[in-house]
Backbone as CSV, one residue per row, in Angstrom:
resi,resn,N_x,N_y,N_z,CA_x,CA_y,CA_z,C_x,C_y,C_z
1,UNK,-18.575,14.727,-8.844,-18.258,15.581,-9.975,-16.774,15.526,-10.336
2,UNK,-16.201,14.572,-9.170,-14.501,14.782,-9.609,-14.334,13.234,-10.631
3,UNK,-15.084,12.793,-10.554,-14.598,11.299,-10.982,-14.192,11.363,-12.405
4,UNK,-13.490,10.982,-13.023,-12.895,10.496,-14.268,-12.012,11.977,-14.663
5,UNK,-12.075,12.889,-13.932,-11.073,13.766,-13.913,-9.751,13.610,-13.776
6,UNK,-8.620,14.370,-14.602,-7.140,14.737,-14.133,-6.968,14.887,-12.521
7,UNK,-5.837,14.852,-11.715,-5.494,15.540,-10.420,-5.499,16.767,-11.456
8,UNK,-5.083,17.550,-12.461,-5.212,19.044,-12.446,-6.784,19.777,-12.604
9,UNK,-7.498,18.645,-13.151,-8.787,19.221,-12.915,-9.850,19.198,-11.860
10,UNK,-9.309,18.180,-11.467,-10.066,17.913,-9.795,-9.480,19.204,-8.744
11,UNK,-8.117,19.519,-8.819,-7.639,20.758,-8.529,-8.615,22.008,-8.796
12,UNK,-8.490,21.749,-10.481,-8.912,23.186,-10.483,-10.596,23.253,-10.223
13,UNK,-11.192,22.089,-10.352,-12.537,22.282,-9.753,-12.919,22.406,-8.146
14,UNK,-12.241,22.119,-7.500,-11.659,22.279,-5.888,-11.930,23.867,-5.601
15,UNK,-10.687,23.947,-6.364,-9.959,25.633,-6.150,-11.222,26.664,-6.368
16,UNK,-12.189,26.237,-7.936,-13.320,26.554,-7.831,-14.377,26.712,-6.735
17,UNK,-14.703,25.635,-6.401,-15.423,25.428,-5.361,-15.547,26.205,-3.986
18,UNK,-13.801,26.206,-3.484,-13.493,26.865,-2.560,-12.408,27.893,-2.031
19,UNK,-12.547,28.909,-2.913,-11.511,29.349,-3.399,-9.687,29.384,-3.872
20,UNK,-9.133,30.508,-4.222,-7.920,30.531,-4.648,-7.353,30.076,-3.615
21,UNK,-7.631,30.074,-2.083,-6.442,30.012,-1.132,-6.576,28.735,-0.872
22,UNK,-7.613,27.826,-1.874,-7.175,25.983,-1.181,-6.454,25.734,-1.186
23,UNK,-5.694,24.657,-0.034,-4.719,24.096,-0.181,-4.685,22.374,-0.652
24,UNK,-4.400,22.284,-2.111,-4.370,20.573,-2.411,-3.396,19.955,-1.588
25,UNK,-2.946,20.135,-1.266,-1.815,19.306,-0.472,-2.548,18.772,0.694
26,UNK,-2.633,20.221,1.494,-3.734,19.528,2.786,-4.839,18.802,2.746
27,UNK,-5.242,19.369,2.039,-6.774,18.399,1.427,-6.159,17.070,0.776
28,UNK,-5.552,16.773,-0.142,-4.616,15.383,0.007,-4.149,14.482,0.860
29,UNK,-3.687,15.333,2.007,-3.357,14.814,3.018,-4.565,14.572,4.122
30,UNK,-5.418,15.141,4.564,-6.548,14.766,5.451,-7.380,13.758,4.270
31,UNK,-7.654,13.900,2.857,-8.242,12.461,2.675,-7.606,11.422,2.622
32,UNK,-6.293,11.432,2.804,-5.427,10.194,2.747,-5.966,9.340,3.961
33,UNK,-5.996,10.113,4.838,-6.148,10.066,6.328,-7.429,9.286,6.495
34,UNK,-8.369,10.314,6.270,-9.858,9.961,6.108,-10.323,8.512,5.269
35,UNK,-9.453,8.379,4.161,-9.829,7.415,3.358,-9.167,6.110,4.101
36,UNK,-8.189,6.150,4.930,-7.181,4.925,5.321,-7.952,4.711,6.304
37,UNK,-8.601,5.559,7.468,-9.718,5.259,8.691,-10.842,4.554,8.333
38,UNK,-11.534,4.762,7.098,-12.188,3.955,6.475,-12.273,2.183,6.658
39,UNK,-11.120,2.114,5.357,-10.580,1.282,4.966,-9.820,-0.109,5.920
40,UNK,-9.622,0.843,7.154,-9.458,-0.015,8.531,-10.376,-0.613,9.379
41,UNK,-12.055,-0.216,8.662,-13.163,-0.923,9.043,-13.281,-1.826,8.336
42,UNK,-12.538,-2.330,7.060,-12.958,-3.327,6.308,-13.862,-2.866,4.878
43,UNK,-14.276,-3.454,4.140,-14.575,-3.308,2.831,-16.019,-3.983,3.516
44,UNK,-17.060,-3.602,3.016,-18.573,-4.667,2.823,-18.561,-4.745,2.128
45,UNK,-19.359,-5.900,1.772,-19.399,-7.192,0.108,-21.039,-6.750,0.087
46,UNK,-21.538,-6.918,-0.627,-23.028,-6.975,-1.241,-23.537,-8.544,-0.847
47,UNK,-24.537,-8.665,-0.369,-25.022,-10.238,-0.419,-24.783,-10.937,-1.083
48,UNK,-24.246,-12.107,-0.626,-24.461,-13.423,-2.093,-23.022,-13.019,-2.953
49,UNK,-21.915,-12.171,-2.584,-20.775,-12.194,-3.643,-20.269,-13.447,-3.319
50,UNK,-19.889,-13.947,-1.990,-19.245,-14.686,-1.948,-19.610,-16.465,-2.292
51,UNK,-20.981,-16.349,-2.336,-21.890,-17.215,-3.148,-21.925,-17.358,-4.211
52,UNK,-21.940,-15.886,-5.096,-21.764,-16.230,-6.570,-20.247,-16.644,-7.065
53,UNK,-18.991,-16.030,-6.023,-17.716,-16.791,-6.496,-17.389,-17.954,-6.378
54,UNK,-18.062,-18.333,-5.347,-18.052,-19.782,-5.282,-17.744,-20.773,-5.950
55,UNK,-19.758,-20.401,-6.559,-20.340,-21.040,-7.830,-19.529,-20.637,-8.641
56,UNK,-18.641,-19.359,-9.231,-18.033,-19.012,-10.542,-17.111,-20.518,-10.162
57,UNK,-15.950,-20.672,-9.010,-15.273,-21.620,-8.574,-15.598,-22.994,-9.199
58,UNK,-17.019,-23.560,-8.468,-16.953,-24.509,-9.174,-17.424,-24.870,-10.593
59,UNK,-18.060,-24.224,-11.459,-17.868,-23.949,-12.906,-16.642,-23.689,-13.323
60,UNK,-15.086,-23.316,-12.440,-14.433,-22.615,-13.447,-14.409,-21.532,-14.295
61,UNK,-15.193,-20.795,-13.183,-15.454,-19.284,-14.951,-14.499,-18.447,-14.458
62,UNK,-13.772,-18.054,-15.369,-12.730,-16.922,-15.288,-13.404,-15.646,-14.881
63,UNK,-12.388,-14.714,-14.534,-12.968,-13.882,-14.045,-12.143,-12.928,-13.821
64,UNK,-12.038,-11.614,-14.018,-11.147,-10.337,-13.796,-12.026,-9.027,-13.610
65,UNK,-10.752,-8.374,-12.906,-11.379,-7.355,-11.919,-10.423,-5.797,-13.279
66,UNK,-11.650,-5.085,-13.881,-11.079,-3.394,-14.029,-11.133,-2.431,-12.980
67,UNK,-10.223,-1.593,-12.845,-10.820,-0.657,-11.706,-9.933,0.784,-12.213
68,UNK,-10.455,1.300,-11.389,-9.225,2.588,-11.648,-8.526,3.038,-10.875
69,UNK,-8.636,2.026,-9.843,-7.347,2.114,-8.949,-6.382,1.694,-9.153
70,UNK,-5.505,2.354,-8.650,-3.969,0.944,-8.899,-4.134,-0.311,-9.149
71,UNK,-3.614,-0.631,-9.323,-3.111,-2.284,-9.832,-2.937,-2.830,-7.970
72,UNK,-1.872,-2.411,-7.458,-1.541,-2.574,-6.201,-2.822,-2.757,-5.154
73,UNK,-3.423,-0.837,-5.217,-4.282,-0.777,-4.244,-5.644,-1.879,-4.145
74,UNK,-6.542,-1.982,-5.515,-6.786,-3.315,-6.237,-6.658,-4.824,-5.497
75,UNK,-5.712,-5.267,-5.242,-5.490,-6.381,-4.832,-5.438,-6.111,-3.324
76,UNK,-5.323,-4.665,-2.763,-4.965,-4.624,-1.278,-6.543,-4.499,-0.908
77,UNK,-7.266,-4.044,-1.886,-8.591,-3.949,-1.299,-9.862,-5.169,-1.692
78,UNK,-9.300,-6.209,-2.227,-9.883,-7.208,-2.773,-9.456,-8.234,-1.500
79,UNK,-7.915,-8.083,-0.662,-7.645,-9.039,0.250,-8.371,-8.257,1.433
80,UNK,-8.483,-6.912,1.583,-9.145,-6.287,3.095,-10.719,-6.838,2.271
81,UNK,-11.205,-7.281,1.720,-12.662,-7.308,1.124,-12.772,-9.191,1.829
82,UNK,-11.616,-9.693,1.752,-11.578,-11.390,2.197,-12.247,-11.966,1.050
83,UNK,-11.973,-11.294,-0.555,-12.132,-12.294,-1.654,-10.847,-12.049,-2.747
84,UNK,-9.881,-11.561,-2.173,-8.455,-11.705,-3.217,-8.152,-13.268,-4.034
85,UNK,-8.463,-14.121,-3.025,-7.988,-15.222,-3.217,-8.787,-16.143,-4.360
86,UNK,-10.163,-15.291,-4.663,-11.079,-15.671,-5.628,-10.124,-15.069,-7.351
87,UNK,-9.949,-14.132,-7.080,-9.193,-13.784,-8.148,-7.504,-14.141,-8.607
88,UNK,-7.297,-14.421,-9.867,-6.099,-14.961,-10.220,-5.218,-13.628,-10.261
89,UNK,-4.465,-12.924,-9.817,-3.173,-11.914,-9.647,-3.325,-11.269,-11.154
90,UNK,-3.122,-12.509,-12.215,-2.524,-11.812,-13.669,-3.943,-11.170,-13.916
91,UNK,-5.411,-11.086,-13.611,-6.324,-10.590,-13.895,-6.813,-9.358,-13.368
92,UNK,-6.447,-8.923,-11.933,-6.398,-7.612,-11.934,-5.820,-6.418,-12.296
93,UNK,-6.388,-5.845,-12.712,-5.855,-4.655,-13.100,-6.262,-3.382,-13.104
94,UNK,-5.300,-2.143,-12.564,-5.985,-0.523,-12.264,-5.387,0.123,-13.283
């Protein structure tokens, strides 16, 4: 329910949720946490991605990544994914 939200509305739907005395900060800070423990297991690929880039490879088909992550985080999670190198740099973008 938070997705495509502001940080002030994800706030204020939070604050909703669980009252006036949440703290965003802390809660910021333990999912930082939570989300980086994750992320230190690695990314899983869906079957066959690295099959179909391949094939994009040897056709030559261009190819770019939207996301709504950073630009940065994006490429950090495309190299923890072990297919950065499928994608050309100037094509990602958060």
């Amino acid at each position: 329910s938070m997705v495509g939200h502001s940080g002030a509305q994800g706030e204020a739907l939070l604050r909703a949720a669980f009252g006036r005395d949440f703290d965003p900060r802390a809660f910021d800070a333990a999912w930082a946490e939570a989300f980086a423990a994750v992320l230190a297991q690695g990314i899983p690929l869906r079957p066959g991605v690295t099959d179909l880039l391949d094939h994009l490879d040897t056709i030559a088909m261009p190819r770019a990544v939207a996301t709504n992550s950073h630009t940065d985080h994006a490429h950090e999670n495309l190299a923890r994914a072990g297919i950065g190198a499928y994608f050309d740099p100037r094509h990602v973008h958060g």
